[in-house]
TORKOL-4160 file (C-alpha; in steps of 0.2 Angstrom, whole numbers, padded with zeros to 4 digits, m for minus):
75
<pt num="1" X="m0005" Y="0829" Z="0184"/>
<pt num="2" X="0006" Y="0829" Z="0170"/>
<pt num="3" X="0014" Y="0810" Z="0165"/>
<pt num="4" X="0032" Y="0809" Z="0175"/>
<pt num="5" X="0046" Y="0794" Z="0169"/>
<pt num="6" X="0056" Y="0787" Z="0182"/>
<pt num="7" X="0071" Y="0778" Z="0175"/>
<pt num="8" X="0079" Y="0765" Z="0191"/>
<pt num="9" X="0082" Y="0751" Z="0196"/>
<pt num="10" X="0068" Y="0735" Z="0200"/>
<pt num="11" X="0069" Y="0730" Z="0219"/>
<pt num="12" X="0065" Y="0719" Z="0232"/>
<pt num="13" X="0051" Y="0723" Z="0244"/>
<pt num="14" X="0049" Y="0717" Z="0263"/>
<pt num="15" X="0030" Y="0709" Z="0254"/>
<pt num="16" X="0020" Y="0720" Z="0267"/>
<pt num="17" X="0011" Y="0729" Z="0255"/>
<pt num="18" X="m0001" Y="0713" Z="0249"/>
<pt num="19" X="m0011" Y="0714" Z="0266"/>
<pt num="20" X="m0014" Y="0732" Z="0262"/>
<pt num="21" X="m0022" Y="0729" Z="0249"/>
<pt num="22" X="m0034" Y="0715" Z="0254"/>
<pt num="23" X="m0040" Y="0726" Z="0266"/>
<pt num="24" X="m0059" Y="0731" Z="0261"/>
<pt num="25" X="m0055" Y="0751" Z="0265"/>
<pt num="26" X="m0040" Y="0753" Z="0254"/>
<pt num="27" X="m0048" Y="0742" Z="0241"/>
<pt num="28" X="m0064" Y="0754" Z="0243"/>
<pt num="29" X="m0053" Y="0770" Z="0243"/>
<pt num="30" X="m0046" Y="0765" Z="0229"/>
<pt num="31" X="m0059" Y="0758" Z="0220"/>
<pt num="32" X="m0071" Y="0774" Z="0223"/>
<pt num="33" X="m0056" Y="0786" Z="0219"/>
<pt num="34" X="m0047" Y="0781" Z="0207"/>
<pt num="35" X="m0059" Y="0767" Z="0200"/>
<pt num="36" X="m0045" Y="0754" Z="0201"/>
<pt num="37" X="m0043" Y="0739" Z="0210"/>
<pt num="38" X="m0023" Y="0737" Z="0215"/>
<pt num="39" X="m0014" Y="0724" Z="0209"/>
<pt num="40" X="m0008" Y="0717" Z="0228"/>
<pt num="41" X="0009" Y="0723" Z="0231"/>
<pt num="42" X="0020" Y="0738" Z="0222"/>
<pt num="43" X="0034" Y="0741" Z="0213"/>
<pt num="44" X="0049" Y="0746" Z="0222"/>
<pt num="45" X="0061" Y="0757" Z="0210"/>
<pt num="46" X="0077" Y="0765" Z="0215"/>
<pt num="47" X="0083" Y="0781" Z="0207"/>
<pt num="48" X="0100" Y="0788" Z="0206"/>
<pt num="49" X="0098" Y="0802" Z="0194"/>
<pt num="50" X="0096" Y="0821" Z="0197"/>
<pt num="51" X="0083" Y="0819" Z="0186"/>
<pt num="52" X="0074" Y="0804" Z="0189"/>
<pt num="53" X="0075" Y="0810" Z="0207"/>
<pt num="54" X="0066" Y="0827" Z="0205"/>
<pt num="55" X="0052" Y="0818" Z="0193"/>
<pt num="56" X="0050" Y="0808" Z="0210"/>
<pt num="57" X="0048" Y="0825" Z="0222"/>
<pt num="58" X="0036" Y="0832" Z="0209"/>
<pt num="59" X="0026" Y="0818" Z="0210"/>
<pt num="60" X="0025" Y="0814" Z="0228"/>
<pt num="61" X="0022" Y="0833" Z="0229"/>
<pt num="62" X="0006" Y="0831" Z="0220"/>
<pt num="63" X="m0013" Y="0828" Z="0229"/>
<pt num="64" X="m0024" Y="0817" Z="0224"/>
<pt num="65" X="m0041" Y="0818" Z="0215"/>
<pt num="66" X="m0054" Y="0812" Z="0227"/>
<pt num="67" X="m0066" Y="0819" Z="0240"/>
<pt num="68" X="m0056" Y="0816" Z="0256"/>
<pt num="69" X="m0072" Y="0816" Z="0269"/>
<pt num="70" X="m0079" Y="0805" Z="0256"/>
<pt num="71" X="m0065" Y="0792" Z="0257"/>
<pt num="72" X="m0065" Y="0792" Z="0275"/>
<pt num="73" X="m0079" Y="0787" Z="0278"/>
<pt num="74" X="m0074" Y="0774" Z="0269"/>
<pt num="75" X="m0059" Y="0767" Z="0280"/>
């Protein structure tokens, strides 16, 4: 996937996605994936611009790189 910049605005989250990420399937997932282990939260950006906001479409458009019955098993 080509790289996309998003330009925004930094903000609050409700500080769910921490539990997330202490689960051991997601951490797995990620781990066996994308061979990263998260940082436990995210950042939450909001766009305003035409452009910022199709660079988001495209990427939530994409799919990711990893063997889905693989990561099943997994969860």
């Amino acid at each position: 996937m080509p790289t996309e910049i998003l330009h925004g605005k930094i903000a609050t989250g409700l500080g769910k996605a921490s539990d997330l990420r202490k689960s051991r399937g997601p951490r797995r997932l990620f781990g066996t994936c994308w061979g990263v282990d998260p940082y436990p939260g995210t950042v939450n950006i909001i766009v305003s611009s035409t452009e910022d906001l199709a660079a988001w479409a495209r990427v939530k458009a994409t799919t990711g790189h990893c063997d889905k019955a693989a990561a099943t098993r997994l969860v």
